[in-house]
DSSP file (Angstrom, degrees, kcal/mol; ACC not computed):
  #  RESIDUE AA STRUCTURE BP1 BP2  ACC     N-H-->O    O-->H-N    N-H-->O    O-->H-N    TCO  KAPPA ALPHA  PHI   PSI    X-CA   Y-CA   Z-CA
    1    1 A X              0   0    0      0, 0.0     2,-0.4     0, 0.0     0, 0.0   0.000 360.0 360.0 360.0 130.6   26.4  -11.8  -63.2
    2    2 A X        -     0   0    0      2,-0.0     2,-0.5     0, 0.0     0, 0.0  -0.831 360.0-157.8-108.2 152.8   23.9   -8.9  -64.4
    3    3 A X        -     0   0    0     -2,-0.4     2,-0.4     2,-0.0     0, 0.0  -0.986   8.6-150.0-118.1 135.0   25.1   -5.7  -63.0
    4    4 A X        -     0   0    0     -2,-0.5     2,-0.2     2,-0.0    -2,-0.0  -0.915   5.0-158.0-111.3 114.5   22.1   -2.9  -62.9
    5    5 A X        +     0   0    0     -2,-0.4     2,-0.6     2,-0.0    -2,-0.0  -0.340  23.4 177.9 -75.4 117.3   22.9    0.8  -63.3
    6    6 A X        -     0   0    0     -2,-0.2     2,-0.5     3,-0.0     5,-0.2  -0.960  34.5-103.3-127.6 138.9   19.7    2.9  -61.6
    7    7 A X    >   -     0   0    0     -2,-0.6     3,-2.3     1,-0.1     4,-0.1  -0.621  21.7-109.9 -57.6 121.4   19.7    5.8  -61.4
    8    8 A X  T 3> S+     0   0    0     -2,-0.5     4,-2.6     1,-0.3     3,-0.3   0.201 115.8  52.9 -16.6 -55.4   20.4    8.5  -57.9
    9    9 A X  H 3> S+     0   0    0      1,-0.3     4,-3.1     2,-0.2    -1,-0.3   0.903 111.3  40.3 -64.5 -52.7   17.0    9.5  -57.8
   10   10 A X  H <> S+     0   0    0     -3,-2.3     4,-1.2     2,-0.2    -1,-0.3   0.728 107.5  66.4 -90.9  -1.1   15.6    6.2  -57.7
   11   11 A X  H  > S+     0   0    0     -3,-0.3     4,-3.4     2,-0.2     5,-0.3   0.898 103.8  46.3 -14.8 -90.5   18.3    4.9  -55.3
   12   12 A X  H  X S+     0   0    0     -4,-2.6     4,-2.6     1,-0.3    -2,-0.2   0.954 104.3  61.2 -57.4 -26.5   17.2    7.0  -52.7
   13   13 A X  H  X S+     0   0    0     -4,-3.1     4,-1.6    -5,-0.2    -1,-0.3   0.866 106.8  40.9 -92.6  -4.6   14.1    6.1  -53.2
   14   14 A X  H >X S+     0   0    0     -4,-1.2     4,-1.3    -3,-0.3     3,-0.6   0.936 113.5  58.6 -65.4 -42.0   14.5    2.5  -52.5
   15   15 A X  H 3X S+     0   0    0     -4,-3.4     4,-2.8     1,-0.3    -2,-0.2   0.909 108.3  41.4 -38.5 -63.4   16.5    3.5  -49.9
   16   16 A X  H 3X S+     0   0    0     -4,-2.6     4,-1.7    -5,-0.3    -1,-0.3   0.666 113.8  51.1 -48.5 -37.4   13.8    5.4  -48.4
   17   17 A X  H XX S+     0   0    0     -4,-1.6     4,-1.1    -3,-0.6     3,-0.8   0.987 111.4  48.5 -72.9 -81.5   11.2    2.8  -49.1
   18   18 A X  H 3X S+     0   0    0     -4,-1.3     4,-1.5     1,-0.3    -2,-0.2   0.534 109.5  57.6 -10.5 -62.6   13.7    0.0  -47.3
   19   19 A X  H 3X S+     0   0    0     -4,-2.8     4,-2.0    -5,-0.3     3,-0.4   0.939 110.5  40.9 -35.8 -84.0   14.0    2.6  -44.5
   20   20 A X  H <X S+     0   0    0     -4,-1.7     4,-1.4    -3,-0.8    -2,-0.3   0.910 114.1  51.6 -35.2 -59.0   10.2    2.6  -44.0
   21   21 A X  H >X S+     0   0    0     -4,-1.1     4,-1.3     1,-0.2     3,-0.6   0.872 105.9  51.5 -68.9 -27.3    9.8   -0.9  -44.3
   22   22 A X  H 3X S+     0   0    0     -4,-1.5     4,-2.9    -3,-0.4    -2,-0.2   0.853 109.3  56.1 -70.2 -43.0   12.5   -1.9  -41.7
   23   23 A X  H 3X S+     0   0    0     -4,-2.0     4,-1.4     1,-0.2    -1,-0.3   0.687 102.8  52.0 -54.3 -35.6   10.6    0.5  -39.4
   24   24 A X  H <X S+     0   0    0     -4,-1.4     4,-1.5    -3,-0.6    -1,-0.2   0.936 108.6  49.2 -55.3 -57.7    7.5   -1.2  -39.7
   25   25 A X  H  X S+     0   0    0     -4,-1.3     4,-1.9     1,-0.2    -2,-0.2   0.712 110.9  59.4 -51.4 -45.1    9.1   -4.7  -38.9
   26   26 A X  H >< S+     0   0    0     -4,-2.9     3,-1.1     2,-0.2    -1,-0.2   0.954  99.5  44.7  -7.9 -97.2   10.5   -2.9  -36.2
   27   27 A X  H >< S+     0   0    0     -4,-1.4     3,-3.5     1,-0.3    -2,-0.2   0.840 113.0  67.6 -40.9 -62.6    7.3   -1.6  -34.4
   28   28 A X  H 3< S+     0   0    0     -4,-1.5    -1,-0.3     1,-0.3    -2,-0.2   0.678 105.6  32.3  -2.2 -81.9    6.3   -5.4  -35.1
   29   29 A X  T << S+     0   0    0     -4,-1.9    -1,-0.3    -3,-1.1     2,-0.2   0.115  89.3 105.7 -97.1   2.1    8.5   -6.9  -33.1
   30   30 A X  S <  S-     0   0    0     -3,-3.5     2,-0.2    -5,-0.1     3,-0.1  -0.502  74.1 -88.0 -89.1 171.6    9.3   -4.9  -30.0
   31   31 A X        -     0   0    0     -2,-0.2     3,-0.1     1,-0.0    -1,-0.1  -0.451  45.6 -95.8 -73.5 143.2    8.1   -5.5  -26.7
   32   32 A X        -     0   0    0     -2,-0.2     2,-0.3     1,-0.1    74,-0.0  -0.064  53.8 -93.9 -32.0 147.0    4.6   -4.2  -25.3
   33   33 A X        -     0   0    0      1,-0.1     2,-0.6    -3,-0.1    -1,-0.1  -0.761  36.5-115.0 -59.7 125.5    5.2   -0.9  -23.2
   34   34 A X        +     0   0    0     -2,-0.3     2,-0.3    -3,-0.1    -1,-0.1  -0.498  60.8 154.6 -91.5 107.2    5.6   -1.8  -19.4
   35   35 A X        -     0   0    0     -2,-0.6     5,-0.1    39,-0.1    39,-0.1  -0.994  43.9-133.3-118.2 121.6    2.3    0.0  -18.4
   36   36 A X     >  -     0   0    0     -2,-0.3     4,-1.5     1,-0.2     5,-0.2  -0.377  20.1-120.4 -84.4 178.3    0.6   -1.0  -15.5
   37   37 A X  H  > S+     0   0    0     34,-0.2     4,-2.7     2,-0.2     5,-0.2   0.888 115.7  52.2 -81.7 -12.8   -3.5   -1.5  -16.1
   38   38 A X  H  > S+     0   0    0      1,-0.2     4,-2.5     2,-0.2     3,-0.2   0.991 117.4  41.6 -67.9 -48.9   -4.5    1.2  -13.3
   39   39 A X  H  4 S+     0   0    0      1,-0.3     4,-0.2     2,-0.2    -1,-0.2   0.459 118.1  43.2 -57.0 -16.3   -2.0    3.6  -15.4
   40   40 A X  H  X S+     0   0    0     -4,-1.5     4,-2.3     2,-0.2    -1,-0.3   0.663 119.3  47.9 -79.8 -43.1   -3.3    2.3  -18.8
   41   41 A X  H  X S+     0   0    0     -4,-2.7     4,-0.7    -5,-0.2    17,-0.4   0.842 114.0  43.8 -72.6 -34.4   -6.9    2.7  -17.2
   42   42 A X  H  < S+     0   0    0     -4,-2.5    -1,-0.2    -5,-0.2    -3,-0.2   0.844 121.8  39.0 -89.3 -13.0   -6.3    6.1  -15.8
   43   43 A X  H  4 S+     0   0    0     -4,-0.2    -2,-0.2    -5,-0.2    -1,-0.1   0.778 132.3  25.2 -72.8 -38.5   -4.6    7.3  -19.1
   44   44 A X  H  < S+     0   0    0     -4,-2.3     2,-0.3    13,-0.0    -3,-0.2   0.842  96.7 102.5-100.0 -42.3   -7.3    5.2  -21.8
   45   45 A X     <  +     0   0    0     -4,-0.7    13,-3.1    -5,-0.3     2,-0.5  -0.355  36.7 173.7 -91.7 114.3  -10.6    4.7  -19.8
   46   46 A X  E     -A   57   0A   0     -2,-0.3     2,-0.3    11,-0.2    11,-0.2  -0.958  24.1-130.8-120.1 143.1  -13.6    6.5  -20.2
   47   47 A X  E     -A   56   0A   0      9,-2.9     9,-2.5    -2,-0.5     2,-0.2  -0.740  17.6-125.2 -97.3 143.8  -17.0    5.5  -18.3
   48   48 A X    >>  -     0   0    0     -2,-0.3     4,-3.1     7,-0.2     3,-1.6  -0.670   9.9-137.2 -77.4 120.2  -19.8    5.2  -19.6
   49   49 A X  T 34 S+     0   0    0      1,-0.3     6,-0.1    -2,-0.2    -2,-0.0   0.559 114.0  44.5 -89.5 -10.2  -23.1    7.0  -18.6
   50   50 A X  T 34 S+     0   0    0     76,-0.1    -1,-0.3    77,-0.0    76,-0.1   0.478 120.5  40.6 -80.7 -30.5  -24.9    3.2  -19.2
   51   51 A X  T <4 S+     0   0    0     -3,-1.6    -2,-0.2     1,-0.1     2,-0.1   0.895 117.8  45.0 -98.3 -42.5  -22.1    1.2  -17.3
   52   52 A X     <  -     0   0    0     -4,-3.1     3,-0.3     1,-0.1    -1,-0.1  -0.495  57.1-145.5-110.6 172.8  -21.4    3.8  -14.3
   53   53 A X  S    S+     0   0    0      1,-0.3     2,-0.3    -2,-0.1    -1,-0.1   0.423 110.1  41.8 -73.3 -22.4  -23.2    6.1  -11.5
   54   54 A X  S    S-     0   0    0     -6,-0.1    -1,-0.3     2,-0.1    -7,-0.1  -0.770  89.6-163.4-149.3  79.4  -20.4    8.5  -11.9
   55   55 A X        +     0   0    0     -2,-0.3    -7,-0.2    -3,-0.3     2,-0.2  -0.256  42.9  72.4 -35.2 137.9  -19.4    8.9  -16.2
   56   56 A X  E    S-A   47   0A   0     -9,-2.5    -9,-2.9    -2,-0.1    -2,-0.1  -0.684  87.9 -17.8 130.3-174.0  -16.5   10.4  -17.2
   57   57 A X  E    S-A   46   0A   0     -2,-0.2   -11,-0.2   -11,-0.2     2,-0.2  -0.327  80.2-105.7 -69.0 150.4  -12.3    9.8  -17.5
   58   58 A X        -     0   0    0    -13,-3.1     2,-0.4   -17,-0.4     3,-0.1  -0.491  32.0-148.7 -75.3 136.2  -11.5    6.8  -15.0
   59   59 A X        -     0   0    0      1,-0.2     4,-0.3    -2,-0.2   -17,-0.0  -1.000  19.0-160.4-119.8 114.4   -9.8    7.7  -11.6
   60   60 A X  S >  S+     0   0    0     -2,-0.4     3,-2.2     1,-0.2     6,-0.2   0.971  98.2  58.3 -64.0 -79.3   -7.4    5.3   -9.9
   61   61 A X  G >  S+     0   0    0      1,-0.3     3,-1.5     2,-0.2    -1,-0.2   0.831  87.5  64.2 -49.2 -53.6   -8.3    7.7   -6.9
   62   62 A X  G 3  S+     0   0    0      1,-0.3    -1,-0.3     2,-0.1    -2,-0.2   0.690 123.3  19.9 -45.6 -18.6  -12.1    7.4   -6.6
   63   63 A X  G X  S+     0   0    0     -3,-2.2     2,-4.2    -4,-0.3     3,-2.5  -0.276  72.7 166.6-148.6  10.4  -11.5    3.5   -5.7
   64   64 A X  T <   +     0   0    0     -3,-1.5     4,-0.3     1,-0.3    -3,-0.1   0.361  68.4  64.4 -74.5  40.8   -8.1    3.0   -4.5
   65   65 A X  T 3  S+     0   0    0     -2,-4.2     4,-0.3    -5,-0.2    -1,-0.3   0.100  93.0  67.9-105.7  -0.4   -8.3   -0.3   -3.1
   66   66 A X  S <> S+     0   0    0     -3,-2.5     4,-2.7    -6,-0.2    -2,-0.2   0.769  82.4  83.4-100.9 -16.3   -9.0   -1.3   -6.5
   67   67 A X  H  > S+     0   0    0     -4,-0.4     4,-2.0     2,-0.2     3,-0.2   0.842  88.7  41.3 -23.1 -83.3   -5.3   -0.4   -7.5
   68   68 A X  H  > S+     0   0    0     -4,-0.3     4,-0.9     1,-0.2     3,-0.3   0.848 108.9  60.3 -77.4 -80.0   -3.3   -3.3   -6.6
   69   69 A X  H  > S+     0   0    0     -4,-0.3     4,-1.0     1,-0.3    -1,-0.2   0.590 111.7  40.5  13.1 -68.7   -5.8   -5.8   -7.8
   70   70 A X  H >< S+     0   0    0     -4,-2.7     3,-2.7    -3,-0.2     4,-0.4   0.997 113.5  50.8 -49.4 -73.3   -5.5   -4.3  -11.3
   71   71 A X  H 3< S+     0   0    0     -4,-2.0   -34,-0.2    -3,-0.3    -2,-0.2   0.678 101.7  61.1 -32.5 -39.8   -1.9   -3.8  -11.2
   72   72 A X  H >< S+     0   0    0     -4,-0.9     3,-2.4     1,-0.2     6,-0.3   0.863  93.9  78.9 -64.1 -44.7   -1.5   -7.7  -10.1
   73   73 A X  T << S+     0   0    0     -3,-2.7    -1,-0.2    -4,-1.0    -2,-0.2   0.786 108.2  17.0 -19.9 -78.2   -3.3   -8.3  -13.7
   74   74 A X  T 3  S+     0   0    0     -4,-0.4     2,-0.3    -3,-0.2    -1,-0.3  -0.173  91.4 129.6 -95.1  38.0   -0.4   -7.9  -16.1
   75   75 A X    X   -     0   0    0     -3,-2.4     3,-0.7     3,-0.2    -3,-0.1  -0.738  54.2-148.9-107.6 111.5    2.2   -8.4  -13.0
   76   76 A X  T 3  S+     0   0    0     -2,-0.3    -1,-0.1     1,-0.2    -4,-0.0   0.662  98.9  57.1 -89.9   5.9    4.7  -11.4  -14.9
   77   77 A X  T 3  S+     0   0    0      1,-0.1     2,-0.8    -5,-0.1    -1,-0.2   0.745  92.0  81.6 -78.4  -9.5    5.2  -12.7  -11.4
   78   78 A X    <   +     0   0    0     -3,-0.7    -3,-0.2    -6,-0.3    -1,-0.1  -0.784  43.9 171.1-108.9 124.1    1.5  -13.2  -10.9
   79   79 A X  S    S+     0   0    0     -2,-0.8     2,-0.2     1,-0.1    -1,-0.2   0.971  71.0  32.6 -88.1 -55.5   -0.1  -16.4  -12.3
   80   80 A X        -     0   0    0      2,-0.0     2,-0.5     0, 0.0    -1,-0.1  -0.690  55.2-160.7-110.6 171.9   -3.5  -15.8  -10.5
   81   81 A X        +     0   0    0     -2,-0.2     2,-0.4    -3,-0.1   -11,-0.0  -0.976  19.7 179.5-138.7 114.7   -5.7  -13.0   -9.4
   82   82 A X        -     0   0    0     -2,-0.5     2,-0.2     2,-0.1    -2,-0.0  -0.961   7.2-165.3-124.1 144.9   -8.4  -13.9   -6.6
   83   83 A X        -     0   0    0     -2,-0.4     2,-0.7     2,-0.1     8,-0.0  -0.828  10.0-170.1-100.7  76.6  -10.5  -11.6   -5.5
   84   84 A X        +     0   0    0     -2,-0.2     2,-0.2     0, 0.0    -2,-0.1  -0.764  33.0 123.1 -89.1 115.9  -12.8  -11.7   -2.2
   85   85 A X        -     0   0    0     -2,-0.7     3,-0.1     1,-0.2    -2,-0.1  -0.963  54.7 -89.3-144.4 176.9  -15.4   -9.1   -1.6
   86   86 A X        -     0   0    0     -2,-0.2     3,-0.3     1,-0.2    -1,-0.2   0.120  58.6 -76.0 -37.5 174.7  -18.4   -7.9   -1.1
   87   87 A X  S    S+     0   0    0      1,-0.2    -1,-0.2     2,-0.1     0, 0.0  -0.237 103.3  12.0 -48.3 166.1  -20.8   -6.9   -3.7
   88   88 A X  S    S+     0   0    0      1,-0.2    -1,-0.2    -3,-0.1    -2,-0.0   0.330  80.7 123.7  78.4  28.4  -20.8   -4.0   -5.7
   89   89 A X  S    S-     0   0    0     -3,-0.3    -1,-0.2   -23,-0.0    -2,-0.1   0.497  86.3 -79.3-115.8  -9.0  -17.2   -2.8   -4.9
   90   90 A X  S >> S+     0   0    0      3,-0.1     4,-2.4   -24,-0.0     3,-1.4   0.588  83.5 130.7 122.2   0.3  -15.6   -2.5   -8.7
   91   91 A X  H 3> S+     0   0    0      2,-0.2     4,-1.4     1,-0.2     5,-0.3   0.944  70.2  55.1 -62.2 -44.6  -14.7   -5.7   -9.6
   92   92 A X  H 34 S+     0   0    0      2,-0.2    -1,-0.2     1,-0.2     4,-0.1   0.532 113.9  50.8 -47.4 -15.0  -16.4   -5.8  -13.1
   93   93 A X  H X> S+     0   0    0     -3,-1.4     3,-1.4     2,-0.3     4,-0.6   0.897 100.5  56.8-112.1 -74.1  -14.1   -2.6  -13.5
   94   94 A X  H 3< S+     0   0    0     -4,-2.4     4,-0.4     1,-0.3    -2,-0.2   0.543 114.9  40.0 -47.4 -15.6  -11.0   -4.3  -12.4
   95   95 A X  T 3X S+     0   0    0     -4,-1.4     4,-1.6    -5,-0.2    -1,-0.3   0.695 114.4  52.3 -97.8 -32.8  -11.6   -7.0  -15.4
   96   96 A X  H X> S+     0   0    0     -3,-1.4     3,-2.4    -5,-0.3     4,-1.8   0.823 112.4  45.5 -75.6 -86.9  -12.7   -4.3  -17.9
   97   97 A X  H 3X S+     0   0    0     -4,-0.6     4,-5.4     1,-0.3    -1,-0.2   0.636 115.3  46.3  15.8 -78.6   -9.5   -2.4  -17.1
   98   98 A X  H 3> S+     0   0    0     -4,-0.4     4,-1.7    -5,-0.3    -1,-0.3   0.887 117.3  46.0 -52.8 -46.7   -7.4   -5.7  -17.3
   99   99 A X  H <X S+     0   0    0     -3,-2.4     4,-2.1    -4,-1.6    -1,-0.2   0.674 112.7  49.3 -92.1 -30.4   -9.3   -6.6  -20.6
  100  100 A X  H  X S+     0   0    0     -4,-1.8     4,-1.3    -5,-0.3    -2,-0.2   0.840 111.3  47.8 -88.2 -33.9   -8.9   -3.1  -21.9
  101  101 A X  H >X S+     0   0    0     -4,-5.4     4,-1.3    -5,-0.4     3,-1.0   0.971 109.4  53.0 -41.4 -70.0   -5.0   -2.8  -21.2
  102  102 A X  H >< S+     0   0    0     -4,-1.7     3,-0.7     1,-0.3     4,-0.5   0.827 114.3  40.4 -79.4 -52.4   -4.3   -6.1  -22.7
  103  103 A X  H 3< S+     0   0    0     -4,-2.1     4,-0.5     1,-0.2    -1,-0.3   0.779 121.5  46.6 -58.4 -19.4   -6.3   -5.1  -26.4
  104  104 A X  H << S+     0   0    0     -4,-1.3    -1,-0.2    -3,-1.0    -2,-0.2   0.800 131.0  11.6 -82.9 -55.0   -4.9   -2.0  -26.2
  105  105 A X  S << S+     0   0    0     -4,-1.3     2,-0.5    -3,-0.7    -3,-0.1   0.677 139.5   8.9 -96.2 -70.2   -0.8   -2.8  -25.3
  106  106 A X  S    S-     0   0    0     -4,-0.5    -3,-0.1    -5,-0.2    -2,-0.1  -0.298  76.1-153.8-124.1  60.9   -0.6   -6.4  -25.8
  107  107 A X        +     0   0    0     -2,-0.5     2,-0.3    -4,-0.5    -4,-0.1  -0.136  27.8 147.0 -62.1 152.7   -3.5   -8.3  -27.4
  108  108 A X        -     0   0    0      0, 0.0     2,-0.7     0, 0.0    -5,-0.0  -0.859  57.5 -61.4-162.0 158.6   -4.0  -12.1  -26.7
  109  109 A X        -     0   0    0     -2,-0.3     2,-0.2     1,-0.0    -2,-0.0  -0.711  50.1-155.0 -78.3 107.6   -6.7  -14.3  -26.4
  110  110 A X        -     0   0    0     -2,-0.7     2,-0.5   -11,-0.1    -1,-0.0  -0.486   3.3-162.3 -55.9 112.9   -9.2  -13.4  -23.4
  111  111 A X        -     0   0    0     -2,-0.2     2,-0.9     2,-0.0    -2,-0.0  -0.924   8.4-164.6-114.7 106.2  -11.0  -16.0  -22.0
  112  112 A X        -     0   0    0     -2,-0.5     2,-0.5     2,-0.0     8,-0.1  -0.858   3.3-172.6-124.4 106.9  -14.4  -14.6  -19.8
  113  113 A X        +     0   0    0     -2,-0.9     2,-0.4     7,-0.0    -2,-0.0  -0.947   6.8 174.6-106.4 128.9  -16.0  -16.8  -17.7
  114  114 A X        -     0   0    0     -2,-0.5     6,-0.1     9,-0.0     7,-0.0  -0.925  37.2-124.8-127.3 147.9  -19.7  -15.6  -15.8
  115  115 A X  S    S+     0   0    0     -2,-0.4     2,-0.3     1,-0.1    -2,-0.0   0.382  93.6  33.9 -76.8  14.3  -21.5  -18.1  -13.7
  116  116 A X  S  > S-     0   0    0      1,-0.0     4,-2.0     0, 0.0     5,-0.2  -0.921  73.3-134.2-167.6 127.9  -24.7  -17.8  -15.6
  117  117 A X  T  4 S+     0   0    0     -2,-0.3     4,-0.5     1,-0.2     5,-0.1   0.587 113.3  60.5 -71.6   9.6  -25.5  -17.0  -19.7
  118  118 A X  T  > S+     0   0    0      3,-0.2     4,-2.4     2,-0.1    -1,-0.2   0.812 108.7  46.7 -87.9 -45.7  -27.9  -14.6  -18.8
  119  119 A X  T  4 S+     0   0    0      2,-0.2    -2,-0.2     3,-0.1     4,-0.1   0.712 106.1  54.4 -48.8 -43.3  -24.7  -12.8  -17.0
  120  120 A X  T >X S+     0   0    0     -4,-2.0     4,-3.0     2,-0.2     3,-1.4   0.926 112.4  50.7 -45.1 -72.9  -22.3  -13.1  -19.7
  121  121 A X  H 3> S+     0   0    0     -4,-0.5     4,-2.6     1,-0.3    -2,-0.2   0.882 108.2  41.2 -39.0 -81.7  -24.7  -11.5  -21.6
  122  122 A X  H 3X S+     0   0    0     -4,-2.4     4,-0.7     1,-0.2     5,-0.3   0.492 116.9  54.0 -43.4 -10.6  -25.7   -8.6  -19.7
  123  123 A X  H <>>S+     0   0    0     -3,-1.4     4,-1.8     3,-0.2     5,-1.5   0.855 117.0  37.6-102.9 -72.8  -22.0   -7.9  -18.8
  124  124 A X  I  <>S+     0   0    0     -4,-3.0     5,-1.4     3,-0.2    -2,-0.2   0.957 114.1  48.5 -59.7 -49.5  -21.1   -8.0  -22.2
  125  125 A X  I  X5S+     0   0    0     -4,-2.6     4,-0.9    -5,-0.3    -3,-0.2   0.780 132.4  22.2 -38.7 -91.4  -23.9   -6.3  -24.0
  126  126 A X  I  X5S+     0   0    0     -4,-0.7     4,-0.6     3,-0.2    -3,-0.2   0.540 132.5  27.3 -34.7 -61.1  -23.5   -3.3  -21.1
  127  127 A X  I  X5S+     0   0    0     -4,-1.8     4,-1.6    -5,-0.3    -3,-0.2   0.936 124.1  42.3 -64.6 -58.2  -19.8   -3.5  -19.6
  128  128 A X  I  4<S+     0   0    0     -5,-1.5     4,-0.3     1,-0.3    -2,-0.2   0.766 117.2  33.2-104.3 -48.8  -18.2   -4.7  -21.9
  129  129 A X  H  <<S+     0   0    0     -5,-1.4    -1,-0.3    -4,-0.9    -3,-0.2   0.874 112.7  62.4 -72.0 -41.4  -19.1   -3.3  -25.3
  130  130 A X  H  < S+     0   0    0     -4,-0.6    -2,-0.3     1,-0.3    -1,-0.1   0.937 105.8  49.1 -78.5 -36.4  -19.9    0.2  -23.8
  131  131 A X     <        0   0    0     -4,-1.6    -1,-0.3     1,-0.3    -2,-0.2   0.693 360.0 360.0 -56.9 -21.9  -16.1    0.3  -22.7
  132  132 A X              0   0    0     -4,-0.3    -1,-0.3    -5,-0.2    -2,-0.2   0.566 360.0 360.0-102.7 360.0  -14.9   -0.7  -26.1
């Protein structure tokens, strides 16, 4: 058995260093904060004077038909999220939203499907990037 003698000073500072590291390991490992994405969106999201008509911090209220959509996103009872509308109503916003919660709280792998690479592309160049 070796027995080691340290001295006070540097005692406390392992301590203190232990202390720190356990905190880290923490943070690690707790669960995501239960945020929904309009409330993540209306807290985190700013528009872009290239993606929108109307720049500035993101409003739940200008749209609020878009709400529950969003919400549904990171909802762990909801497996899918379908959407039928019209054109031009905010859907590309209700996935940036969803896409920006989840890097933001709880990143995972994102999977982004567009019916055309010419789409993907302009969505990402434009939407997608200016939001990030």
């Amino acid at each position: 058995m070796i027995l080691v003698c340290l001295p006070m000073r540097m005692m406390k500072m392992i301590q203190r260093k232990t202390l720190k590291l356990f905190n880290k390991i923490a943070k690690l490992v707790e669960p995501p904060p239960d945020i929904s994405v309009s409330k993540w969106a209306e807290d985190n999201r700013v528009l872009s004077k290239e993606s929108s008509a109307e720049p500035g911090k993101y409003r739940v209220s200008r749209a609020p038909y878009q709400e529950e959509s969003q919400d549904s996103i990171n909802d762990p009872k909801v497996s899918h999220v379908i959407i039928m509308s019209s054109a031009q109503v905010g859907k590309t916003e209700i996935l940036n939203n969803g896409i920006g919660c989840s890097i933001d709280i709880d990143p995972c792998p994102i999977s982004v499907v567009m019916p055309t690479e010419a789409l993907a592309k302009t969505w990402s160049k434009k939407r997608l990037t200016s939001m990030l």
